[in-house]
N, C-alpha and C positions, 0 to 999 in steps of 0.2 A: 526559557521561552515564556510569553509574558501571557495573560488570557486571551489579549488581543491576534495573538499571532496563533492561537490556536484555533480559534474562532474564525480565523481567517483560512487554513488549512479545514477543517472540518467539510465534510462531503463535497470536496474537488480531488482529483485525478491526479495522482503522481507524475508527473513532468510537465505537467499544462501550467500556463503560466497565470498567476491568479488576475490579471486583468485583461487575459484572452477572454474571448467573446465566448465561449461557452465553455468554463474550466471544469464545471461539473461534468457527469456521467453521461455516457449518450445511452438511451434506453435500449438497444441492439446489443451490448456491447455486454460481456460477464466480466465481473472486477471480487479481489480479493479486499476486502477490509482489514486495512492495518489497525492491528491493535499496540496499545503502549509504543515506548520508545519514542523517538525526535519526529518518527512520520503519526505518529497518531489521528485516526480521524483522516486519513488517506485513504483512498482507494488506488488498487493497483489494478490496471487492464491487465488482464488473464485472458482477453481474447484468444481463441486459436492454439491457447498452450495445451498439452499432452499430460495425462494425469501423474505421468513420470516427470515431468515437469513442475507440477502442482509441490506434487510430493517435496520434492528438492527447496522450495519454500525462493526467497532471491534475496540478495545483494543491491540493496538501493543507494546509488552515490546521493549522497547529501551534504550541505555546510552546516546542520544543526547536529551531525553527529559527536561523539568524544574528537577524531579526528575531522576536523573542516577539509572536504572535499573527499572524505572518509566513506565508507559502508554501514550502513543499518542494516544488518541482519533480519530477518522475518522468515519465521516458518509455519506450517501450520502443525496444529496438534494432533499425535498419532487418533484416529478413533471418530475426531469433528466428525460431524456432518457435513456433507458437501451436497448441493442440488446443481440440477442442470438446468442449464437457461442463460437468460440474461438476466443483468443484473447483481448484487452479490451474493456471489455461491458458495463462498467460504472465507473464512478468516484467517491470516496469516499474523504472526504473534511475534512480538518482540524480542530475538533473545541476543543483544548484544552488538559494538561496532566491530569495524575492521578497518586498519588505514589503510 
């Protein structure tokens, strides 16, 4: 991935599309920060999920992974801190694809 393409994911929404009319964050809304790996600089909507949920970390289809149209793995790290609200309340970490 080139600077440009990163700079272009940085602080927009995992599935939005980057020239929809608002691809960034909606301020109501709680999101995980993807760290490293093909989604980096992503935010994931964590709206409404269950901390069992959380825990479990997710499976993002992407075409920038090892496999194109593959999974990036993200979890988050035992111990993080996590806050409640909106906005991002935890980070979820890189560890790996899946075809």
């Amino acid at each position: 991935m080139t600077n440009g393409d990163e700079q272009i994911l940085r602080g927009r929404v995992y599935g939005c599309d980057h020239d929809a009319p608002h691809p960034g964050p909606l301020p109501q809304r709680a999101y995980a920060a993807l760290m490293g790996g093909p989604l980096d600089g992503l935010l994931l909507d964590i709206e409404g999920w269950r901390p069992e949920e959380i825990a479990d970390g997710a499976a993002l289809v992407t075409e920038l992974s090892r496999w194109p149209g593959g999974r990036a793995l993200y979890d988050p790290r035992p111990g993080e801190p996590r806050r409640e609200g909106p906005g991002i309340v935890c980070r979820f970490h890189y560890t790996g694809d899946t075809p």
